[in-house]
N, C-alpha and C positions, 0 to 999 in steps of 0.2 A: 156543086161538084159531088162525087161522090166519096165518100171516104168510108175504113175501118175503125168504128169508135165503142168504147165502152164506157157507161157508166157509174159502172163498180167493178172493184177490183176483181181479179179471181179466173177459174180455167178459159181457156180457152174459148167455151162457147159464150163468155161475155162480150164477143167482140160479135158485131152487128156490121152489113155493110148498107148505108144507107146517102142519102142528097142529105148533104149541109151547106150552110152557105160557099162564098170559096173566102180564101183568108185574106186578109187585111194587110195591103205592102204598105211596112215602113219608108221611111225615107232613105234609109242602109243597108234595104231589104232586096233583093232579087225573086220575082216570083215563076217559079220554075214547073215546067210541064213534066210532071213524072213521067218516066219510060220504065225505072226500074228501081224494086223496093229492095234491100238487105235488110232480112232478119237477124237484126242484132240480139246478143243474153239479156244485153240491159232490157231490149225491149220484153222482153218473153217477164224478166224479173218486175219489172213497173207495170205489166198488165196482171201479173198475180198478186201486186202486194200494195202499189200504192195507188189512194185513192184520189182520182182525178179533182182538180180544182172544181170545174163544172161537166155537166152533163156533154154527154154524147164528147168526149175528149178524144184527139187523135196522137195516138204511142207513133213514135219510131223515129229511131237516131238517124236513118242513112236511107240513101237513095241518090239517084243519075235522072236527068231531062237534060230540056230543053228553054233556056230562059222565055219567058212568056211576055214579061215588064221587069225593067228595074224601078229601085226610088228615086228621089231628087236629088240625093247625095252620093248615088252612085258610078264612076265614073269606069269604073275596072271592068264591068261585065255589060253586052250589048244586047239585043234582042236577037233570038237566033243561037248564041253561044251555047254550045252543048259541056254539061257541066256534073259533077258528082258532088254532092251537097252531106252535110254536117249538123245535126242541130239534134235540141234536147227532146223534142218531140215533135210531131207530124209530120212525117216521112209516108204514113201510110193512107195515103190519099193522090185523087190526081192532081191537084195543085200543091204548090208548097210555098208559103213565104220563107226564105232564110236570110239571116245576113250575109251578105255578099262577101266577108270574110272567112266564110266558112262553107265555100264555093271555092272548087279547082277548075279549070278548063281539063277538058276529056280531049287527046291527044286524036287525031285519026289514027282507024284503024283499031282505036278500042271499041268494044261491044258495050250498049249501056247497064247491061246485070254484071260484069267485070268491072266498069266503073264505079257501081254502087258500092258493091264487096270490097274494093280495095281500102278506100282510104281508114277505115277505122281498126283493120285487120290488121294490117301491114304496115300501119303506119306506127302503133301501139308494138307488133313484133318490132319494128327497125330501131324504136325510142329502148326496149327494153334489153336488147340485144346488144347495144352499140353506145347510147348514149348513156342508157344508167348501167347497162350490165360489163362493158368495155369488152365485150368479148375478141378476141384475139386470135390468129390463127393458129393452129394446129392444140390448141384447144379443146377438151370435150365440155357439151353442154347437153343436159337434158332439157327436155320440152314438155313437159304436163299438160294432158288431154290434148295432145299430138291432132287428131283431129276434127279438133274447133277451128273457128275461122283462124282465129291469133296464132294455136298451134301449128296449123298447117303454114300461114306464111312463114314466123319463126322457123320452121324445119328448111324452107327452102333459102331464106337470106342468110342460115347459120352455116347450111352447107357449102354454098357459092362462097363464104368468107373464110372455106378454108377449115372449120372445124368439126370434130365427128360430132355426131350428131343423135342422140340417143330419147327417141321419141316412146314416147309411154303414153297407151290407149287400151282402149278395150276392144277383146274380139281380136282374132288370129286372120281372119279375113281383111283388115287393113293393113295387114304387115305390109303386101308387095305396093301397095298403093304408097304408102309412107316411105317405102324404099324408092321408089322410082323419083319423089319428090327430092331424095335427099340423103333418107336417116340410114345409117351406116346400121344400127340396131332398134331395133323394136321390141320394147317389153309389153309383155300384156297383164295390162293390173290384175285380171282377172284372173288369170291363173299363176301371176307371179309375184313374189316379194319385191317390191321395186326397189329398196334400198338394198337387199343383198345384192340381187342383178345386178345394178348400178357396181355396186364396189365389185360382182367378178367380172365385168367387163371391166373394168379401169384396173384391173388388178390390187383392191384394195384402199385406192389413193381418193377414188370419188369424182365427184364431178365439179370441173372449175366453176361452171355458171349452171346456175337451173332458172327456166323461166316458169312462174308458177301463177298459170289464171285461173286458179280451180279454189285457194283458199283454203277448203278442208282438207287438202294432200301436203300443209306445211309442216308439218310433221316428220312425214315421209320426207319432204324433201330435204331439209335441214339434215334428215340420215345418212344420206343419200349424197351428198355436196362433202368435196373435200376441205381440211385443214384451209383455211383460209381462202376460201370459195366466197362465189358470191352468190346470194338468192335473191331473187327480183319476182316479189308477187303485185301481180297486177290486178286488178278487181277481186269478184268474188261470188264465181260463177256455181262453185256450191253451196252459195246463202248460207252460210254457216258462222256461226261466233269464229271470228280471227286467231281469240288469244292460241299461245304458246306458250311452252318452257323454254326459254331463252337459255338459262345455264347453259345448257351444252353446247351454246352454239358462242356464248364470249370464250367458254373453254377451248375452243375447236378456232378461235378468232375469225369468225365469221363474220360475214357482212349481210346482210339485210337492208332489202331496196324498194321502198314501197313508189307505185305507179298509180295515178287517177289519169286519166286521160283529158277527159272533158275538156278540162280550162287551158289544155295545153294544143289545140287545135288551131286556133290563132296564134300563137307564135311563131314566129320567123324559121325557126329550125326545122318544127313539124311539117307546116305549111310548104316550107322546100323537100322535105324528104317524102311528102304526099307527092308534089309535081315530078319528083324525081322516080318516085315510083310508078305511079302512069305512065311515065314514057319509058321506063322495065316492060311494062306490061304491054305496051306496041311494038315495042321491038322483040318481046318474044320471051325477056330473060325469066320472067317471073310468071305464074298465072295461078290466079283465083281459083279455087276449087269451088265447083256450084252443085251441091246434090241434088237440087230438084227446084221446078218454078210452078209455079202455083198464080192463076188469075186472083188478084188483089179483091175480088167478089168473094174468095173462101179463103179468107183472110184466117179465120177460125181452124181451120181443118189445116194450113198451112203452119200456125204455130203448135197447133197439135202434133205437129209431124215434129216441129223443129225438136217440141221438149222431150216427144219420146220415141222417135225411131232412132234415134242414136245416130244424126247422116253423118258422113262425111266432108264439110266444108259447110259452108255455107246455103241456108232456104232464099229464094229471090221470088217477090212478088211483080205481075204485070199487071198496071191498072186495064 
């Protein structure tokens, strides 16, 4: 088969598109005909930084097919099932073994680059909004880097739930796009203080919930978040050292909500509020934002795009 692989870490032009064998089905494994790749951070972050077990390795968290085979122990997925898949790396290839746990069925009616994007975006927004962040109606919350994949769905399941919605990006040129999704206000980091912003839209008071997958903007956000608010950082999409002064924030009785994703993909809750989201997204309620697709053959030039044209939602590879 062919796949995207590099053998040491580092820009972009590390990734090579070349025939590898195809991969090896477990017995709990489904092996799936890729249709469609999402470029995940994680992925862009582990192609710059970490160095592959062995040679020619294939990055990538997410992608949507076509089951091709399942294992022995597979009972839940058949040959034929059209599917959006999960796993810690190689997504970015036309074959993919994964655990069939970590496999949704794709609803009719959804597109398979929509399938890929959804479940790690929105499933990560719906866990950090609702499950660790309780968000509540009439509510305000802000959203850091508003126009990442996480951002953008956050903006649209926070708005739908009722609360305002105050999206913080770069560039004045996404205001109406982030508006249309949702956000009642839009700061632009770039020319604005986001924690004054923040408190003169809220008149002072702050913001109940901030969702923050950026990492180096906690800071800001903790400014930013009212007297006993809540902040939910999720990854850590600026590579950057974590720490913080805390003081101000047991002063202020704050809360502080840390999210890993990964190991929370198989659980019962996730796993429902992924299927629950697919069928949002055939029925119309919700939709993925795709900035651009790119042949799986310039696999290179496709993450070159993701880390630096600044898109708007989500990069989508086709083998």
């Amino acid at each position: 088969m062919k796949a995207a692989v590099y053998d040491t870490p580092g820009a972009p032009d590390v990734l090579k598109y070349v025939d590898i064998p195809d991969p090896t089905l477990g017995p709990d494994d489904v092996l799936v005909r890729v249709e469609a790749i999402s470029i995940e951070g994680g992925d862009l972050i582990n192609r710059r930084t970490t160095p592959p077990p062995h040679p020619a390795w294939v990055v990538g968290y997410a992608a949507s097919g076509t089951v091709a085979a399942v294992g022995a122990n597979v009972h839940s997925r058949r040959v034929g099932d059209r599917v959006a898949a999960f796993d810690m790396q190689g997504s970015h290839a036309q074959l993919w073994a994964v655990p069939a746990g970590r496999t949704w069925l794709v609803p009719d009616g959804v597109e398979a680059a929509d399938a890929a994007v959804l479940p790690i975006a929105f499933a990560t927004a719906q866990h950090c909004l609702f499950t660790r962040g309780v968000l509540r109606h009439g509510e305000t919350v802000v959203i850091q880097a508003a126009a990442g994949g996480v951002g953008l769905a956050a903006v649209q399941l926070a708005a739908q739930a009722g609360a305002t919605v105050i999206a913080v990006a770069s560039g004045a040129q996404r205001s109406e796009r982030l508006m249309a999704l949702g956000a009642q206000h839009v700061v632009d980091r770039v020319v604005d203080d986001v924690p004054d912003t923040v408190l003169q839209i809220t008149h002072g008071k702050g913001a109940d919930l901030i969702i923050d997958p950026v990492g180096t903007t906690l800071s800001s956000s903790l400014s930013a978040l009212a007297a006993q608010g809540r902040l939910v950082f999720v990854g850590n999409a600026g590579g950057d050292n974590l720490s913080v002064d805390l003081w101000p924030a047991m002063q202020a009785n704050q809360t502080l909500l840390g999210v890993f994703m990964g190991p929370l993909f198989e659980t019962p809750t996730v796993r429902a509020s992924v299927n629950h989201l697919l069928q949002a997204v055939a029925s119309g309620r919700i939709r993925p934002v795709i900035e651009r697709t790119f042949p799986l053959a310039e696999a290179a030039a496709a993450h070159a795009f993701a880390e630096t044209a600044k898109p708007l939602g989500r990069i989508v590879m086709i083998p």
